[in-house]
N, C-alpha and C positions, 0 to 999 in steps of 0.2 A: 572888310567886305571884299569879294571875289566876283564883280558880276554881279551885284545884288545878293548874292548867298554867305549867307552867314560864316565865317570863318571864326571859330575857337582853335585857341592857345592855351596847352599848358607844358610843362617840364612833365618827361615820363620818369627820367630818372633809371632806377632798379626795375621797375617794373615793364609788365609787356607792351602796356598800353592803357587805354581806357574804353570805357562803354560811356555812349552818346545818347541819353534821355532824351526827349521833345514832347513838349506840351504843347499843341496847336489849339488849346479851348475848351479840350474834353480829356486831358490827365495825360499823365507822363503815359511815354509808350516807349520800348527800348529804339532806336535810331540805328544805331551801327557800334563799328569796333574799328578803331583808330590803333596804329602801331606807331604812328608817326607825333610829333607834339602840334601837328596842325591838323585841324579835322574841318572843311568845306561841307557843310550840308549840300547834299545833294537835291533836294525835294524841289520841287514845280514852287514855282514863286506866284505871288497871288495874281491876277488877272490885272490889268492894267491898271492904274491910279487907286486899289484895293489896297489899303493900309491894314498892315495885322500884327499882330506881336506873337512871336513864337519864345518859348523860354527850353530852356537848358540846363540840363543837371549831369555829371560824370562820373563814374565812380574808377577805381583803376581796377586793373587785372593783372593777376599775378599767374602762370603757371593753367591760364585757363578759367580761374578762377574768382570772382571780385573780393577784392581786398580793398580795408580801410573805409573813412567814411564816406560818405554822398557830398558832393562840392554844394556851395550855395547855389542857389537857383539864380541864374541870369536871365532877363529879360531883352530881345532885342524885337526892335521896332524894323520892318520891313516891309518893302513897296512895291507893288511891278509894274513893272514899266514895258515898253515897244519893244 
């Protein structure tokens, strides 16, 4: 965690990077593009003592492109605070 905001990890490896899915309740939606193997969400964190679970899926990119499969779906629990 970074501040409350979700921090994903993975190895880019060969590739350019990956693409950042987010599910906030109502279905994945593309999030961003990470070059780097750490990607902080940036989103507004929920209102204060509002508990919610946001989930995550990656896929990599190659060349501009998404290559390979879709990672498993992670689930993280998240709070906002003051």
């Amino acid at each position: 965690m970074s501040a409350g905001h979700p921090t994903l990890h993975t190895k880019i490896g060969d590739y350019d990077g990956f693409e950042v899915w987010k599910d906030t309740g109502t279905g994945f939606a593309f999030l961003n593009v990470s070059d780097t193997p750490n990607f902080t969400d940036p989103s507004a964190l929920p209102a204060s003592g509002v508990e919610v679970i946001w989930k995550y899926k990656i896929i990599y990119r190659y060349k501009n492109v998404q290559i390979g499969n879709w990672s498993v779906t992670i689930s993280v629990a998240v709070k906002g605070s003051v």
